[in-house]
Backbone as CSV, one residue per row, in Angstrom:
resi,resn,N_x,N_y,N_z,CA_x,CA_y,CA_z,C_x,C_y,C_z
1,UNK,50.157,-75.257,45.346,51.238,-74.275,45.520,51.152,-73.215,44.426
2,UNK,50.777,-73.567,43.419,50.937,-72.658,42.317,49.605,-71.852,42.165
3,UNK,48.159,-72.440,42.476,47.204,-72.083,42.447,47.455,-70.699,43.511
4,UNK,48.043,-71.202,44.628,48.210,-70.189,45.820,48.798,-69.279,45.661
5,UNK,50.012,-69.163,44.641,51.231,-68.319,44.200,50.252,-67.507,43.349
6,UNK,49.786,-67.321,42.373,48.448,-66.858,41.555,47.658,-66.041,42.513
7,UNK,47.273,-66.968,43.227,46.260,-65.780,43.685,46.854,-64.369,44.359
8,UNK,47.772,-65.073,45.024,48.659,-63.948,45.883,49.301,-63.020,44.797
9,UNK,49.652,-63.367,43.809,50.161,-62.204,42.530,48.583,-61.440,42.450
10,UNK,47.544,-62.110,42.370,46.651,-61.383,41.853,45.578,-60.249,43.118
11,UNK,46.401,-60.734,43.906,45.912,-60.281,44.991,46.549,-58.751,45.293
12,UNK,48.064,-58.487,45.324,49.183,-57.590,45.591,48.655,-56.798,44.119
13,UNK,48.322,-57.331,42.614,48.071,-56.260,41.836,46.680,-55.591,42.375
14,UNK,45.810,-56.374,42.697,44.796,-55.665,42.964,44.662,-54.716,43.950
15,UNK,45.623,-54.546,44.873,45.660,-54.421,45.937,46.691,-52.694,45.872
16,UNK,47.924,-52.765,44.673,48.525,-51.662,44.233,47.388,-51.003,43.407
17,UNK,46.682,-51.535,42.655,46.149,-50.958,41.745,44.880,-49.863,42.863
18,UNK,44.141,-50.842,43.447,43.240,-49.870,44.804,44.225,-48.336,45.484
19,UNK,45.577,-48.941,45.670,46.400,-47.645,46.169,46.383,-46.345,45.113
20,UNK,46.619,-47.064,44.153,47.052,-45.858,43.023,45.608,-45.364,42.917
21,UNK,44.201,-45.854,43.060,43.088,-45.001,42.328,43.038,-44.336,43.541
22,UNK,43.436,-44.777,44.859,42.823,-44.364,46.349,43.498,-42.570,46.295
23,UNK,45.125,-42.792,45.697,45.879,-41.976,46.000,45.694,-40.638,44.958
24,UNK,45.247,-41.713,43.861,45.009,-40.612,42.549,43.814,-39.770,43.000
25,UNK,42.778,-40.472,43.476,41.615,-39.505,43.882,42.094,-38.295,45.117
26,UNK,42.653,-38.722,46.194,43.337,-37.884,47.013,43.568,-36.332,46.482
27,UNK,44.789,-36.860,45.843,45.686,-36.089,45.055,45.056,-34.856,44.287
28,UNK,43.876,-35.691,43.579,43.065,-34.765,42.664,42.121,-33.987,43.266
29,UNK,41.512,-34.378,44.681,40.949,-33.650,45.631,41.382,-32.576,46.235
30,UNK,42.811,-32.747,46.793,44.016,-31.824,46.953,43.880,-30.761,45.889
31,UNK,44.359,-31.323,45.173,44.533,-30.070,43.576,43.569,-29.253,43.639
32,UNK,42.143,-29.713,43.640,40.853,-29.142,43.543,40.684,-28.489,44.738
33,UNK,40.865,-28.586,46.006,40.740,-27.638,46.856,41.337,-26.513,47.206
34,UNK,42.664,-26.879,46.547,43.996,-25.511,47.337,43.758,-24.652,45.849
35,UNK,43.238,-24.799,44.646,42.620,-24.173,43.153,41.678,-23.268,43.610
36,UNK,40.671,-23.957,44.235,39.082,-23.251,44.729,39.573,-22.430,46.112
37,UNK,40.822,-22.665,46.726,41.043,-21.952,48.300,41.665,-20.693,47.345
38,UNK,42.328,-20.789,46.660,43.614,-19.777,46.086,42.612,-18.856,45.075
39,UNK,41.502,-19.417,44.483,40.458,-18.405,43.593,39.995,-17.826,44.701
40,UNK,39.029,-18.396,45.863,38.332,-17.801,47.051,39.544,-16.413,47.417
41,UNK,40.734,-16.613,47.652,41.492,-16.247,48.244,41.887,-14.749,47.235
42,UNK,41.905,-14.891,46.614,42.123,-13.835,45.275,41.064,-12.847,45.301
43,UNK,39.802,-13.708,45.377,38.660,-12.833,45.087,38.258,-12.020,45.947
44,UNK,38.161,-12.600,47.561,38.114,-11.620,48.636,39.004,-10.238,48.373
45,UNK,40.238,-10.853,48.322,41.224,-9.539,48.449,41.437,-8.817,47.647
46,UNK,40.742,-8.899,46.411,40.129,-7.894,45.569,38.882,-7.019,46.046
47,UNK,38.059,-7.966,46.267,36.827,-7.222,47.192,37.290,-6.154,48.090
48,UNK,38.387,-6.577,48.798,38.560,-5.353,49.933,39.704,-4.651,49.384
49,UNK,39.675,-4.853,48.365,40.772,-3.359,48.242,39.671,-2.421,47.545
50,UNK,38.876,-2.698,46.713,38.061,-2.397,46.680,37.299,-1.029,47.379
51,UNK,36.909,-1.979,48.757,36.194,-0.922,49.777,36.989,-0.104,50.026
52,UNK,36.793,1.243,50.238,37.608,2.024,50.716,38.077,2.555,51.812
């Protein structure tokens, strides 16, 4: 019973801990794309004001 209780604790941390790196990477992917969309996004519309 107790051996079983153990594992199952160690199971649910391992198991939050996978969420949080799963979510942290997400997150940081997010960040990094809408950064690189919003520079892309800047730079064009400089370009065309630009042209005349």
């Amino acid at each position: 019973m107790r051996i079983g209780q153990l594992a199952q604790l160690n199971e649910v941390a391992y198991g939050s801990d996978f969420l949080y790196t799963t979510s942290g990477l997400y997150g940081f992917f997010c960040l990094k794309f809408i950064l690189i969309n919003n520079l892309f996004n800047s730079f064009f519309s400089s370009s065309d004001s630009l042209i005349p």
